[in-house]
N, C-alpha and C positions, 0 to 999 in steps of 0.2 A: 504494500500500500504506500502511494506517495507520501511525503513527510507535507502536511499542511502549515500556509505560511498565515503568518495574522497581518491584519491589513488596520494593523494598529495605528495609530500616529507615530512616526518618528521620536525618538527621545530629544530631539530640538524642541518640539513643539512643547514639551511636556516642561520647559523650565519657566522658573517665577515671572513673573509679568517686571518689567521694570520700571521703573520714574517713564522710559519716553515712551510707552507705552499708555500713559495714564493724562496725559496732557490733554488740555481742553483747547477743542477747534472753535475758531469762531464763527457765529452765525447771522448769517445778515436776510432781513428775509428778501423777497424778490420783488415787492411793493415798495420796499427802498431802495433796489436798485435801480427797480423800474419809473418811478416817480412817478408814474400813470402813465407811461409809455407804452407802447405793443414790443419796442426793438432796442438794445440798449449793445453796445458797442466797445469791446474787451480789448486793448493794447498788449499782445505779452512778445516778448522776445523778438519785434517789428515786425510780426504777422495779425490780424484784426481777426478780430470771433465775434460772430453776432449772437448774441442771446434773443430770443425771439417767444413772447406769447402766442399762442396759436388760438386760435378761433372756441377747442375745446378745454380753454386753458390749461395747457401743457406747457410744458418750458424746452425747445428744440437749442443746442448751442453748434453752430456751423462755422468754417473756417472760412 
């Protein structure tokens, strides 16, 4: 009979959480990003991202 393997987690996974693990994101919501706008317009790294409401208020981000 084959020897069966366990499809456990890794022993990496399995160690204490740390400080940067535990850090808090911050949150902005999308009514202040948007300011009542439908399109709102993201500079990163000299390429433009639109952020865009959609008609069934979704939030689509395109480059």
């Amino acid at each position: 009979m084959p020897a069966v393997t366990s499809r456990l987690a890794s022993p990496l996974s399995l160690r204490p959480r740390t400080s940067e693990s535990k850090r808090v994101v911050r949150r902005v919501s999308s009514q202040s990003l948007l300011d009542g706008e439908r399109e709102l317009v993201i500079q990163h790294q000299g390429s433009e991202y639109h952020l865009r409401l959609t008609r069934n208020d979704k939030l689509i981000l395109t480059k």
